[in-house]
C-alpha positions as CSV (number, residue, x, y, z in Angstrom):
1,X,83.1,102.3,136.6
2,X,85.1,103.0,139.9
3,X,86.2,99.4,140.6
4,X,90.0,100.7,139.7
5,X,90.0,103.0,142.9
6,X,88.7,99.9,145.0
7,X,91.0,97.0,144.4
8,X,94.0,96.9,146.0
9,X,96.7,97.2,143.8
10,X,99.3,94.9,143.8
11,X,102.0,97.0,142.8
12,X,102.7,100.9,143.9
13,X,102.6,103.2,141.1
14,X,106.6,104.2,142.1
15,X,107.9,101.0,141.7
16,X,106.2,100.4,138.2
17,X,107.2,103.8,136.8
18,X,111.0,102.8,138.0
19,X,110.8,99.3,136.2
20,X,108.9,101.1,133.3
21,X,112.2,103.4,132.6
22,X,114.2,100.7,132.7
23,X,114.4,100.0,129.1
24,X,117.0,98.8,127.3
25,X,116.2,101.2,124.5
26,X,112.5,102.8,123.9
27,X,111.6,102.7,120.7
28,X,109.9,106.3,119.5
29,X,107.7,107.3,116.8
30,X,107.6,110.9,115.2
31,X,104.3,111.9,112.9
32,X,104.5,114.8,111.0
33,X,101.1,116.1,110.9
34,X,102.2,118.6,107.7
35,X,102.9,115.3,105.5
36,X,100.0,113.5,106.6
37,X,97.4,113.5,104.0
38,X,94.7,110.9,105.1
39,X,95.3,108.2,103.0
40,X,94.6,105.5,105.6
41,X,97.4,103.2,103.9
42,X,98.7,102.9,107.4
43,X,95.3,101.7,109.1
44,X,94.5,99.0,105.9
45,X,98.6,97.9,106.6
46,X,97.8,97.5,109.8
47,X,94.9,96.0,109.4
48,X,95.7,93.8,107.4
49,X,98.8,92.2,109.4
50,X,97.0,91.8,112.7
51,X,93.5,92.2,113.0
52,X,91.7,89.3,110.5
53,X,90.8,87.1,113.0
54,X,87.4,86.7,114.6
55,X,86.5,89.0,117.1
56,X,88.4,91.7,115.4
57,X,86.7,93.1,112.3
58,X,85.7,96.3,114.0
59,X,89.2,96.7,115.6
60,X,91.8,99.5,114.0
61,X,95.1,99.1,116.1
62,X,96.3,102.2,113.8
63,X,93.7,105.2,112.6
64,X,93.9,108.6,111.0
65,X,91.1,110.7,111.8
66,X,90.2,114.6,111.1
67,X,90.7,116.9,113.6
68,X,88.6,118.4,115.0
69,X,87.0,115.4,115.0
70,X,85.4,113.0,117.3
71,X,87.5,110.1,116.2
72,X,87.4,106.3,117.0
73,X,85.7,105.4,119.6
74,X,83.6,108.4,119.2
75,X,84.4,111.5,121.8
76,X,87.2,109.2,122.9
77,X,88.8,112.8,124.1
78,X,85.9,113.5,126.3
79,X,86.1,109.9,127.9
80,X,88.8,110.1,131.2
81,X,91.8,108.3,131.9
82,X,95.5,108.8,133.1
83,X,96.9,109.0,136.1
84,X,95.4,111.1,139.0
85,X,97.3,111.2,142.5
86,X,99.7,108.1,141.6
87,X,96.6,105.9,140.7
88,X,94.8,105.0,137.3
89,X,92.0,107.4,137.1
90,X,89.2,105.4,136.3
91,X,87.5,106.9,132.5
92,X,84.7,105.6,130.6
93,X,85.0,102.2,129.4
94,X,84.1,102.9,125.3
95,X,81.3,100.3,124.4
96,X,81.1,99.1,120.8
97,X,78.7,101.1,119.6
98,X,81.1,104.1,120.4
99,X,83.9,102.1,118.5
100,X,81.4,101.0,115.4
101,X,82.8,99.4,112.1
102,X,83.4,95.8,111.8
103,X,80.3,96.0,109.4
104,X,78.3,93.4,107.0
105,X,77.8,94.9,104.2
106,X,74.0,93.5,101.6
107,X,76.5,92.3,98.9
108,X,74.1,89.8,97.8
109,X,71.2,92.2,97.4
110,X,73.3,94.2,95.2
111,X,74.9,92.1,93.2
112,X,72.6,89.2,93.1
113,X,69.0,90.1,94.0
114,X,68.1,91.2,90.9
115,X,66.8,94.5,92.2
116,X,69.0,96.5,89.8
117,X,69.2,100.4,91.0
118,X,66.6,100.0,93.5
119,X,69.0,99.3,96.2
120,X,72.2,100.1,97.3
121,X,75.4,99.2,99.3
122,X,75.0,99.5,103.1
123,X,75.9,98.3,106.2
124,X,73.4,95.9,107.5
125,X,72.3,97.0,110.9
126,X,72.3,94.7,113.4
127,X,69.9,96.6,116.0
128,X,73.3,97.4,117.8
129,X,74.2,101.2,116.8
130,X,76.9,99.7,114.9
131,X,76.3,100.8,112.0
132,X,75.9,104.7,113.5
133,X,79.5,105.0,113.9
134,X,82.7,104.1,112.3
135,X,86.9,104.6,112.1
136,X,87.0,107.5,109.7
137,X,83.1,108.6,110.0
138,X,83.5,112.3,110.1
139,X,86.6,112.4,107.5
140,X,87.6,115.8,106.0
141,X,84.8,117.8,107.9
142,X,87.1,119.6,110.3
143,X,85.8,123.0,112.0
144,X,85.6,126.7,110.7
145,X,83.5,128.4,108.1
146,X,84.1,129.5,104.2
147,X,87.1,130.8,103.3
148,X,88.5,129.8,106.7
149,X,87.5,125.8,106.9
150,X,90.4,123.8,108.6
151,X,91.2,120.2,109.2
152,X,94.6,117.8,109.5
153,X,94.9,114.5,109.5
154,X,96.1,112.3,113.2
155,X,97.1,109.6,113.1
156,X,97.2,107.2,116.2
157,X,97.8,104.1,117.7
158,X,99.1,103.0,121.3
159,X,101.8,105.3,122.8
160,X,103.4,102.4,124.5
161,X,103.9,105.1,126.8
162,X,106.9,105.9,129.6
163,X,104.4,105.1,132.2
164,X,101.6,103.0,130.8
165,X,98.6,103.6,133.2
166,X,97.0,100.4,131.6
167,X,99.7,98.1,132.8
168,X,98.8,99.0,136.5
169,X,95.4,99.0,136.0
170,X,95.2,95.4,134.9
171,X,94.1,93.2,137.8
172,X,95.7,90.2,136.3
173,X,99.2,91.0,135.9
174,X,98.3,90.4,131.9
175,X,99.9,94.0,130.7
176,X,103.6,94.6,130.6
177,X,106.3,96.9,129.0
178,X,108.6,94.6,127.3
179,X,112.5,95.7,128.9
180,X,113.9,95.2,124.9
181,X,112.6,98.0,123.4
182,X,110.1,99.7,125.6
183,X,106.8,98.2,123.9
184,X,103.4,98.0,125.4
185,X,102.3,94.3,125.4
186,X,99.6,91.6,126.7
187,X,99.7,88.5,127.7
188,X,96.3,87.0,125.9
189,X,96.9,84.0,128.0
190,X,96.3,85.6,131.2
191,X,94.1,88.8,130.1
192,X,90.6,87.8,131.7
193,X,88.5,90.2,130.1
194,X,88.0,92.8,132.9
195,X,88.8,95.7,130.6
196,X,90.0,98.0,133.3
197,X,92.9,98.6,130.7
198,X,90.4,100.6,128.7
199,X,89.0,102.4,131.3
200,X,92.3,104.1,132.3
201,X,93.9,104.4,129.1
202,X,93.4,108.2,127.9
203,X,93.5,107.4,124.3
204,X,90.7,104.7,124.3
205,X,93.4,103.0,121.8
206,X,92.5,99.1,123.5
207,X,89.7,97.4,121.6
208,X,88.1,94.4,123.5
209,X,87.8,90.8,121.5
210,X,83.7,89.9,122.2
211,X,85.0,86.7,120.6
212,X,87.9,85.4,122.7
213,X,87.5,87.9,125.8
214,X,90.6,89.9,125.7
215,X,91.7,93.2,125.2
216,X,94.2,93.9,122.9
217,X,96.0,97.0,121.2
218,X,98.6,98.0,119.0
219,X,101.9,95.8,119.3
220,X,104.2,98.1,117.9
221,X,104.8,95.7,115.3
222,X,107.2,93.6,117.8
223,X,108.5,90.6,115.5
224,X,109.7,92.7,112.9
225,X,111.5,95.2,115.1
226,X,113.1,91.9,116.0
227,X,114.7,91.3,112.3
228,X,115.2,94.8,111.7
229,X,112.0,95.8,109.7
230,X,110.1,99.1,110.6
231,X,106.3,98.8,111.8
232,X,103.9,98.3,109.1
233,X,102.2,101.2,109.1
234,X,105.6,103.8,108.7
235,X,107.5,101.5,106.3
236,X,103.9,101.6,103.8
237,X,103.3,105.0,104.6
238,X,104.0,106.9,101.1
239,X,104.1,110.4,102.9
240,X,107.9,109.8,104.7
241,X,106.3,111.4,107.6
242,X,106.3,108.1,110.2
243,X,110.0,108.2,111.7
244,X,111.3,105.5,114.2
245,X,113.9,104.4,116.0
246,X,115.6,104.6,119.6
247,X,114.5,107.9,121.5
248,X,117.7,107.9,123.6
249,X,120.2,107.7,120.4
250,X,121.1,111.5,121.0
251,X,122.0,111.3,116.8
252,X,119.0,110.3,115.4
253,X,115.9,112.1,114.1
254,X,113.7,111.1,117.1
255,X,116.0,112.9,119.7
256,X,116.5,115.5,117.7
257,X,113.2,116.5,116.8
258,X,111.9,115.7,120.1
259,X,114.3,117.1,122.4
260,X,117.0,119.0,121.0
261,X,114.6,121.3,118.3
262,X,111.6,120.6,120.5
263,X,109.0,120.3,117.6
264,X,107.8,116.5,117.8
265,X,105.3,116.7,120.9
266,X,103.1,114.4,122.2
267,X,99.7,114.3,122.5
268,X,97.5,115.3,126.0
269,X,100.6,115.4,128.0
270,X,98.3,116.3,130.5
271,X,97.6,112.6,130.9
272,X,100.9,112.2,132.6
273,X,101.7,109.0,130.9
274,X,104.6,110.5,129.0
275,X,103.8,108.8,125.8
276,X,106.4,107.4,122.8
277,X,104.3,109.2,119.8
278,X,105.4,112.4,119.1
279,X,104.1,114.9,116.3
280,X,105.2,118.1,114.7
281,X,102.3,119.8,115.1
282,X,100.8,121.3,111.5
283,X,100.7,124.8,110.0
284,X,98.1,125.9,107.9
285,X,97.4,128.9,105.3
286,X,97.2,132.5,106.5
287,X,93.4,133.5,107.1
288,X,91.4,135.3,104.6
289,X,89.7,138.5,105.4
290,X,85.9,139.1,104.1
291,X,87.5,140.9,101.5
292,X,89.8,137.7,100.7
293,X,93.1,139.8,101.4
294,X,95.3,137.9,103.6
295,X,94.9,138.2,107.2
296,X,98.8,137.6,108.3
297,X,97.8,138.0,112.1
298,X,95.6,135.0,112.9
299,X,96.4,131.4,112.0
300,X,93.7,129.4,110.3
301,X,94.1,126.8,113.2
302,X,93.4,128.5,116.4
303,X,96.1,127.9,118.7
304,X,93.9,127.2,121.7
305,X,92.8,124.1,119.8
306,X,96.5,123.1,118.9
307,X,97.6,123.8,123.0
308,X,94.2,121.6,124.0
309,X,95.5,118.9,121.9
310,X,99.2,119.1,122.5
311,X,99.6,120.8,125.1
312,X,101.3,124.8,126.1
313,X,105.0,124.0,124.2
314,X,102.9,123.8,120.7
315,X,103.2,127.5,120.5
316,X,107.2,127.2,120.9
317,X,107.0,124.2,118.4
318,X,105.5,126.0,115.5
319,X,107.2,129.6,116.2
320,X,110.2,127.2,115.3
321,X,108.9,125.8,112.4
322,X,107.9,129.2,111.3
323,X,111.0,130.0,112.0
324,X,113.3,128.0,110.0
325,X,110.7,128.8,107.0
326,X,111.6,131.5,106.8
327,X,115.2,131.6,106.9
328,X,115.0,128.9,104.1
329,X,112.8,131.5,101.6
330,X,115.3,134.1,102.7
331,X,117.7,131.7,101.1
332,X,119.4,130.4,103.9
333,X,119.4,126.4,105.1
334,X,118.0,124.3,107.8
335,X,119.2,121.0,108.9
336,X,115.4,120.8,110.9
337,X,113.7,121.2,107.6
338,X,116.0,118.8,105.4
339,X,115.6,116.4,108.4
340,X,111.6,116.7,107.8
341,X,112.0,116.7,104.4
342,X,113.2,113.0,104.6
343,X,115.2,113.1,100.7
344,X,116.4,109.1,101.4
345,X,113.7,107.2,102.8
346,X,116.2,104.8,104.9
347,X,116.5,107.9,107.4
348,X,113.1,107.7,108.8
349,X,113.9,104.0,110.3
350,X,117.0,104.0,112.2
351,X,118.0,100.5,112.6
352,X,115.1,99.3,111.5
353,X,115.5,99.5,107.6
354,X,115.6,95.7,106.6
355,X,114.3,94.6,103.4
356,X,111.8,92.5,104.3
357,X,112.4,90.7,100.5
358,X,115.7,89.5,102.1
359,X,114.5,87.8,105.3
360,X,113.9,83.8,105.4
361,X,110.2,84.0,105.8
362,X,109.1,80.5,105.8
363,X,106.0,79.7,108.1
364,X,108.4,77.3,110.5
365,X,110.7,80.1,110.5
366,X,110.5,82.6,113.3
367,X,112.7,85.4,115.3
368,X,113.9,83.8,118.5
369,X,112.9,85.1,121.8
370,X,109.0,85.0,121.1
371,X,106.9,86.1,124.5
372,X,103.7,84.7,125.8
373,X,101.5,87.6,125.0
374,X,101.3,86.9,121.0
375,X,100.8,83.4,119.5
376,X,102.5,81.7,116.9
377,X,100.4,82.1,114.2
378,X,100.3,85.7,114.5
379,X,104.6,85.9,114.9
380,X,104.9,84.2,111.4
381,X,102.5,86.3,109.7
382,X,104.3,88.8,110.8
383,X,107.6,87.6,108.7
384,X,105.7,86.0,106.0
385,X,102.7,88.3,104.8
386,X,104.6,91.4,104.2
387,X,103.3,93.1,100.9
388,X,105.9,95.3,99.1
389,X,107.8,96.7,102.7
């Protein structure tokens, strides 16, 4: 669609991008992509927290797909976005067939029709491609050939990025970075549907409601940041690899990895919406020759793929990592490595390491301050369904 380009928008891209860095505090996310190991446990926490009510079964606010991959919604990378001469450049709107999931599955066939091995579990198909496509549909099959096969787990959500393309490419004034903390939020009250938001976001991370008619996206877990808990989906993650906290607290991991040891990049910078998810980019074994000696000149990962995905500074980022491997095996030490190493799990989280065992989560008890753009019964569940952290 082009119908971003031909409205008039109320509000020059300038002016947003001033208000946008006007945060109190932006709170960051690091993903270390050599920890990650495809679990999902940070998708089902996710999912599990926000997205049970109707109109949202195929929706995954969080995902961990293969790379190279096609991901969720499928070619999402091929599908346009970003910013393009101070406007929202408009991208393909994903449909849900691209997205897929949200399935019905023939339980009762199976368990019940007295069919015994005849049949099996599957997705019933609708008619819809659905069923063709899913989250996780092309997990562990990566790229590259025997010996030399390669794959690493991404995971992603919204950037709640510096400059959030989808906040000025919503016509109604619905979108909005929140001045507390720098989060990426909707108000479901005045969204109308128009799904321009998931045109021009570049990461195709906004899933559309066919139920209530509204878009909606990763909240960065909002109401517990509020009380001091982490986002689900790093405080369940049993890798230690999800770090959070303030990006401009010159102390803390986040800085430090992002811009004092420049490792933690984010990804398509060429977007130009500076987004708040960083990741240390991952290594890989040493190639094999045909004669399976070790070939110590190529990476297993090409790093054309690694620059296409994080941009030129990737090749920087892992001659440092390299780097600082090696002067540990040589028997020397390396605060950037015991920071990645994460030996207290309290240091990935900042200020946000809460026990959420110790808050008063009663349904009639809240966090004061609650905005417009999330309802009530969402906010409690929030503080009241936590399972375990």
């Amino acid at each position: 669609m082009t119908e971003i380009n031909e409205r008039e928008l109320s509000t020059t891209t300038t002016l947003v991008q001033d208000d946008q860095t006007a945060t109190q505090g932006q709170v960051a996310m690091v993903f270390d992509l050599n920890k990650c190991m495809g679990c999902q446990t940070c998708s089902i926490a996710c999912k599990v927290l926000w997205t049970r009510e109707p109109g949202e079964e195929h929706h995954w606010w969080m995902t961990v797909n293969t790379q190279p991959g096609q991901g969720t919604p499928k070619g999402w990378e091929e599908m346009g976005g970003g910013w393009q001469d101070n406007h929202p450049n408009p991208g393909h709107q994903p449909t849900r067939t691209e997205f897929g999931g949200g399935w019905e599955f023939n339980y009762d066939e199976v368990f019940y029709g007295g069919k015994g091995r005849s049949v099996h579990l599957h997705p019933k198909d609708k008619g819809d491609g659905t069923t063709e496509w899913g989250m996780n549909w092309d997990e562990d099959q990566g790229a590259g050939e025997y010996p030399n096969a390669y794959y690493f787990y991404l995971p992603r959500l919204c950037n709640h990025c510096k400059y959030p393309v989808c906040v000025t490419a919503c016509p109604s004034g619905a979108m909005y970075k929140r001045q507390e903390d720098g989060a990426v939020l909707r108000d479901e009250n005045i969204c109308q549907g128009s799904r321009f938001c998931m045109e021009a976001c570049p990461y195709k991370k906004i899933y559309f409601n066919y139920a209530r008619n509204v878009a909606q996206h990763c909240i960065m877990c909002f109401p517990r940041l509020e009380v001091g808990v982490a986002p689900a989906c790093a405080r369940q993650c049993p890798g230690r690899l999800v770090f959070v906290g303030p990006s401009n607290d010159s102390s803390g991991p986040i800085h430090r990895l992002v811009h004092e040891w420049e490792v933690a990049l984010p990804l398509h910078p060429e977007f130009g919406t500076e987004p708040n998810i960083f990741y240390i980019p991952p290594l890989a074994p040493y190639r094999l020759n045909e004669d399976m000696s070790i070939d110590f000149e190529t990476p297993r990962i090409p790093p054309e793929y690694l620059e296409s995905l994080f941009g030129p500074r990737v090749h920087s980022a892992i001659a440092t990592l390299q780097g600082e491997l090696e002067t540990v095996r040589a028997g020397g030490s390396s605060e950037l490595l015991d920071t990645l190493i994460v030996f207290h799990w309290n240091d990935l989280f900042g200020p946000y390491t809460t026990d959420p065992s110790t808050l008063d989560r009663r349904p009639e008890i809240v966090a004061q301050g609650v905005p417009v753009d999330i309802d009530t019964s969402r906010k409690t569940r929030a503080n009241t369904q936590e399972t375990g952290g």
